[in-house]
N, C-alpha and C positions, 0 to 999 in steps of 0.2 A: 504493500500500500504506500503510496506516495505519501512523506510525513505533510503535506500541505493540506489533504485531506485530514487528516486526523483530529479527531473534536480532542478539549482537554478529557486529560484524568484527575477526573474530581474524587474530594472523600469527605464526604462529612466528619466531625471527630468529636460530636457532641456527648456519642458514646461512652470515647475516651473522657472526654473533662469530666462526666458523670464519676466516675471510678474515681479522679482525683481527690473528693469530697475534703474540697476548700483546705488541702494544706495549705496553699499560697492562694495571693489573689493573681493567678493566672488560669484562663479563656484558653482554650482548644478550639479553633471554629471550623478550620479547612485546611487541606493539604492537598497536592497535586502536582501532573507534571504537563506543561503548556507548550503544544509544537507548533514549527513552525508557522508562521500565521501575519503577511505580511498588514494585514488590516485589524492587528493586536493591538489594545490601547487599555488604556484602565485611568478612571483622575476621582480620585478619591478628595473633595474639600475636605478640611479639616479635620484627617483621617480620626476615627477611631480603634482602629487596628495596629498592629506591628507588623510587618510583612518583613522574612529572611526568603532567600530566593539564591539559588546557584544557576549559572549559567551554561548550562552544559554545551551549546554551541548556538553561534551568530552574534549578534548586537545589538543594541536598544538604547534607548535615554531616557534619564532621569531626569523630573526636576521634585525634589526633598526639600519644600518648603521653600529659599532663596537659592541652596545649593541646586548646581546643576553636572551633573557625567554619566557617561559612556558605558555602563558594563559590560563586558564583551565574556565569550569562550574563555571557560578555567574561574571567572570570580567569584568573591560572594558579595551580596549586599544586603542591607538592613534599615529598615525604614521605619523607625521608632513614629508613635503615635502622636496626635498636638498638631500638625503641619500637614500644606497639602501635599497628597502620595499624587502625582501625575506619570506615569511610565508608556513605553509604546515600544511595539519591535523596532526595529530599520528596517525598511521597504524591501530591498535589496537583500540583505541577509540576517531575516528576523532570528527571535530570539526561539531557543530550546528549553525549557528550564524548568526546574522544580522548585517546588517552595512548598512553605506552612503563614498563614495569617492567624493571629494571635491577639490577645489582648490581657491589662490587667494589670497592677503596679509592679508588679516580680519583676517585669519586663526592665521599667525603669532601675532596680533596683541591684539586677543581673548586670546591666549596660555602667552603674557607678561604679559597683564592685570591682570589674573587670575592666576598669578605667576605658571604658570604649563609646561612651556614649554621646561626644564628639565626631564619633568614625562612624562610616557608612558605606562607602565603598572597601572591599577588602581583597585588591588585584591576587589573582595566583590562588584564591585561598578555597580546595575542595571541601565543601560541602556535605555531597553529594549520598555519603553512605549514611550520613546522621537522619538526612530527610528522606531517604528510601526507607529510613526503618521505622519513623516516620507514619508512612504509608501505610508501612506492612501494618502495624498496633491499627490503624485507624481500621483497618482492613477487619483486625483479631479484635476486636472490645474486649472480648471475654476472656482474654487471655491473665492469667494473673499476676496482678501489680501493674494493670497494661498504663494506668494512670500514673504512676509514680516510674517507670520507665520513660512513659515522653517527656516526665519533667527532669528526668535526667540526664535523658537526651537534649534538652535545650538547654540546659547548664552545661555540654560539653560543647554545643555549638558556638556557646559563649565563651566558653576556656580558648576553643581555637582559633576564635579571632582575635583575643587579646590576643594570643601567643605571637599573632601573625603582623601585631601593629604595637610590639615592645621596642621599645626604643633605651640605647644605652643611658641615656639620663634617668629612665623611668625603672628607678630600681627598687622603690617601695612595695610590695608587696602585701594581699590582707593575709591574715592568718590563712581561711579559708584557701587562697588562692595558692598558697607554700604546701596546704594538706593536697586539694587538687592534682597539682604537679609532683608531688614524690609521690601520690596513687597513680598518676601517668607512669611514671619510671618505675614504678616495684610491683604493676599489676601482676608477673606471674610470679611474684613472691607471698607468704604468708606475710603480712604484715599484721602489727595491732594498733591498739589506739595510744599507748606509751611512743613508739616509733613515730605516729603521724603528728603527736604534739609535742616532741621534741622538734621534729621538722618545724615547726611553728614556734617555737620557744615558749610553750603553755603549757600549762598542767594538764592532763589528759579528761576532766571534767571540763576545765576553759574552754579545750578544743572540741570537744564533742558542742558544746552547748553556741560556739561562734560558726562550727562547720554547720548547722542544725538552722540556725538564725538566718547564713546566708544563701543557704544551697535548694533549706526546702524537707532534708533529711537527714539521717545521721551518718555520720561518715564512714560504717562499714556497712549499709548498706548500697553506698553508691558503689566503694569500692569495688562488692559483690555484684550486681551490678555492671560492673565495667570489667570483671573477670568473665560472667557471663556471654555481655557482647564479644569477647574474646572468643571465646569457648566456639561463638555460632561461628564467626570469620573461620576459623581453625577446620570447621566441621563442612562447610560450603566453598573453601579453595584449597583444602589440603587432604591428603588422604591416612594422615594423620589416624593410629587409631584411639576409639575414645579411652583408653587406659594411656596413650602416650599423652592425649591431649590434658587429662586428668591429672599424670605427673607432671609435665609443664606449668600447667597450671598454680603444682604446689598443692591441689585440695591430697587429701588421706588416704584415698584411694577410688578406685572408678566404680564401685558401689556408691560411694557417699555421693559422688558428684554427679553419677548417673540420677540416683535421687534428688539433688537438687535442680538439676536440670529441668526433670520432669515436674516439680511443684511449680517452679518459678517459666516456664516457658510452657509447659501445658503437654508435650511430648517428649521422651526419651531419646539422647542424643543422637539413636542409629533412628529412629523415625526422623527426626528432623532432617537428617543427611538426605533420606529418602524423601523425600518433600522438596527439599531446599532444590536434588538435583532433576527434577520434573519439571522447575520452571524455567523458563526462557535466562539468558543471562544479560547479567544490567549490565551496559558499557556504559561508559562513562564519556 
């Protein structure tokens, strides 16, 4: 099928924010991936939404309230609420992209934390597999913790554009953001909460109660969490078996982890494998 014909992929995700039951004040509303479409436009006055959006290929413009640019193939961008949202493909070689539209103070709150709420454009910066999964949860409501998964999925989307727009002067750090980043670096380790509040120079109540204040949750369950979404990568491009994947990981053994897998994802690692490879594969 010619991608010009193609209507969007929409997903409602009211489902999902149902399941969130108001840890934070943040909205789930929509997610999707929009093809090419030289007669794409969207102008939101005085948005009340947050729209992230990756560019998977062509280009488009923005105008973000006074600011005005370009996203092209490979970026991300981010269009905090307050201002008008105006966007449009390029005639010539519209845009490909995926996104989630959001709302809700978190938002603001995610964007000071991670000192990015100045930033908007984020050149080079993929996306792409945080909003695919995304998709997938909007797809699975019923999946378990499918709410507190997307909000930890938007907490990572936010980690990686800080990461992408640090700059050598900006060397201040929140607590939160020091626990974040040594759970980047030591996800296939056991780590504890003594380990992540030294990272942070806090007492391990401090750290649990400021990781908690900013993130949304406690800090080993994101970590878990983020060992998890490990687990699936591992299980969907490698042929890895679940007992290697299991010791990688660091969990006790591929019983225990087999069983976590299946409370916390809904299927058993070697069903997932079989699922994951039935479906078409996402390029990027």
């Amino acid at each position: 099928m010619n991608n010009k014909q193609k209507k969007e992929r929409l997903f409602q995700m009211k489902a999902v924010d149902d399941t969130l039951q108001c840890v934070v004040d943040l909205q789930f509303h929509m997610c999707g991936t929009t093809y090419p479409n030289r007669n794409y436009s969207i102008n939101r006055p005085h948005s009340n939404i947050c729209c992230i959006e990756y560019i998977k290929s062509g280009t488009g413009h923005v105008r973000y309230g006074k600011n005005e640019f370009s996203p092209a193939s490979g970026d991300t961008y981010m269009l905090l609420p307050g201002v008008d949202h105006i966007y449009h493909s390029d005639r010539r070689d519209p845009w490909e992209k995926i996104w989630v539209n959001l709302s809700g103070s978190y938002l603001q709150h995610l964007a000071e934390m991670f000192g990015i709420g100045n930033v908007y454009h984020f050149r080079g910066l993929d996306t792409s597999d945080l909003l695919m999964k995304l998709q997938y949860y909007a797809e699975h409501p019923d999946l378990p913790d499918c709410g507190e998964k997307c909000l930890s999925i938007i907490t990572q989307i936010f980690f990686r554009m800080s990461l992408s727009t640090v700059k050598k002067e900006q060397t201040k750090q929140t607590s939160a953001q020091l626990m974040l980043a040594y759970i980047e670096q030591h996800k296939t380790d056991p780590i504890s909460l003594e380990q992540l509040a030294a990272a942070c120079k806090k007492s391990p109540s401090q750290a649990e109660r400021l990781f908690r204040a900013e993130t949304g949750m406690p800090p080993y369950r994101y970590f878990l969490n983020r060992k998890l979404d490990l687990a699936c990568q591992l299980l969907r491009e490698t042929g890895m078996s679940v007992r290697d994947i299991a010791a990688y990981l660091s969990f006790e053994d591929e019983f225990y982890f087999s069983g976590l897998f299946r409370r916390k994802i809904g299927v058993s690692p070697t069903q997932y494998r079989k699922q994951v490879q039935k479906l078409p594969p996402i390029t990027n």
